[in-house]
C-alpha positions in Angstrom: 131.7 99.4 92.3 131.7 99.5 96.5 132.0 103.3 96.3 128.5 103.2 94.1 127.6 100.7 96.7 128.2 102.9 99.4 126.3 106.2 97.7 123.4 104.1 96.9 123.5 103.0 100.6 123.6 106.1 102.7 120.9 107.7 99.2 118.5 105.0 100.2 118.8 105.4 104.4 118.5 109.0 104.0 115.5 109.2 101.6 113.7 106.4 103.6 114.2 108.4 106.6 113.1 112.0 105.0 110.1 110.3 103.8 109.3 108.9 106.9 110.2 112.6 108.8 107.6 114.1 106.1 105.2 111.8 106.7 104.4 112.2 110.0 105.9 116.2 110.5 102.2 117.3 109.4 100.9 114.9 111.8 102.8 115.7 115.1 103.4 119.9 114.1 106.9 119.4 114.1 107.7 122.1 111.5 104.2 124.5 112.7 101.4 125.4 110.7 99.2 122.3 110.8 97.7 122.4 114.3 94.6 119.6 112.8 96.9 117.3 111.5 96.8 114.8 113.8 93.2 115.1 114.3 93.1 114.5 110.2 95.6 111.6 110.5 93.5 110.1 112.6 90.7 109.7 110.3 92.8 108.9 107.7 94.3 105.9 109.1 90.8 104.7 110.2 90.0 105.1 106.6 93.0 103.6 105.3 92.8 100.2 107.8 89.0 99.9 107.3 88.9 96.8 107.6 90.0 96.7 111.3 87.7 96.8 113.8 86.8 100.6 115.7 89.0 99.7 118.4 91.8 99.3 117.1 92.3 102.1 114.8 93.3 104.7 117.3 95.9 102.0 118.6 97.0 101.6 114.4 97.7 105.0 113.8 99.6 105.8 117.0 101.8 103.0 116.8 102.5 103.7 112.9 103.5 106.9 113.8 105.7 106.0 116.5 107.4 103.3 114.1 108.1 106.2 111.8 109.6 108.0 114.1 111.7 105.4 115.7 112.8 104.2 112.0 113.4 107.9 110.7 116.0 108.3 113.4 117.7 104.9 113.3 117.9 105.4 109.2 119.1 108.2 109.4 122.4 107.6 112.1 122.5 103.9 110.7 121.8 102.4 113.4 120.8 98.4 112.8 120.4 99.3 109.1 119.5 96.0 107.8 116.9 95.1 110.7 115.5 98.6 110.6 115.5 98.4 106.7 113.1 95.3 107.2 110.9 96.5 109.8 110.2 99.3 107.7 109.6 97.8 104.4 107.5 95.4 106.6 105.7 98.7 107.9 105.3 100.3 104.5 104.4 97.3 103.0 101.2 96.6 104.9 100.3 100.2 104.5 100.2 99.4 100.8 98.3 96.8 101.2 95.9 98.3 103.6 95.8 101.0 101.4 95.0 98.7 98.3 92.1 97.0 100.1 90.7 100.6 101.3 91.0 102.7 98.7 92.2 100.9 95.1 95.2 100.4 94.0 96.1 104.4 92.6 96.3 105.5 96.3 99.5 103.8 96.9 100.9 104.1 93.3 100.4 108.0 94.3 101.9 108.2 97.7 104.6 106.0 96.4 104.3 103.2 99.0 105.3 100.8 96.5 108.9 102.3 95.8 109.5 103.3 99.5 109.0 99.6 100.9 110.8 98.4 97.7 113.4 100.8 98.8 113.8 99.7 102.1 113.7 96.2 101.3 117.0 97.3 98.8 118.7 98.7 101.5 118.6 95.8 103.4 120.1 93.5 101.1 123.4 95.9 100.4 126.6 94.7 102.3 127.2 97.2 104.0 126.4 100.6 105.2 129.7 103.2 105.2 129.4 106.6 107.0 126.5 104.7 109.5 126.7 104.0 113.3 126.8 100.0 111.9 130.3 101.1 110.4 131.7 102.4 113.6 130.1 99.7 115.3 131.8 97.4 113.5 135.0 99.0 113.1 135.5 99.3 116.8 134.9 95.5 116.9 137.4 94.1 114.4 139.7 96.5 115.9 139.0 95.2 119.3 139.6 91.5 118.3 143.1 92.8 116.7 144.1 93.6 120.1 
């Protein structure tokens, strides 16, 4: 069972973090060919958090996409799994929300906002998270108070 455990551990940190990579890729040209997209991200998360004042929309889509980036990364080398895991089932789960309000509720079902923060939130009830930074981490640790 904590072999399944573990699979279903490092499955869920490294689809949360490709889907976070895809997400904003188109945004930031990381992979070429989309040199508008973060002129079209732009009004699409003004869409998306319509209920928020002009302002602050810019402000909401830079800082989502920096979030993404920050959690893509730390997902991905398993760093502070379980905090991470909550920030960003936190994240995803306002965007479905916001998304809800905006739009209805078949945008999310679509983009799959539902599964990714109920994903996230999975991840960050598991024990443990093998072949992860968190594991060397603690590793190094326990070994240390051996000494």
């Amino acid at each position: 069972m904590k072999s399944k455990l573990n699979i279903t551990a490092l499955a869920l940190r490294l689809a949360l973090a490709v889907t976070y990579i895809s997400a904003y890729s188109g945004r930031i040209n990381l992979f070429g060919g989309h040199p508008d997209g973060w002129k079209n991200f732009i009004k699409y998360a003004a869409d998306v958090n319509s209920y928020a004042p002009e302002s602050a929309k810019p402000f909401l889509a830079v800082a989502a996409t920096i979030l993404e980036i920050a959690f893509s990364i730390l997902l991905l080398i398993g760093f502070k799994t379980r905090q991470v895991a909550i920030a960003s089932g936190t994240l995803t789960f306002i965007f479905a929300m916001a998304m809800t309000y905006s739009f209805g509720i078949k945008e999310p079902l679509d983009y799959g906002v539902f599964v990714n923060f109920s994903a996230a939130f999975l991840l960050a009830s598991l024990p443990g998270y093998k072949w992860s930074v968190d594991e060397y981490i603690e590793q190094r640790n326990v070994s240390q108070r051996r000494d």
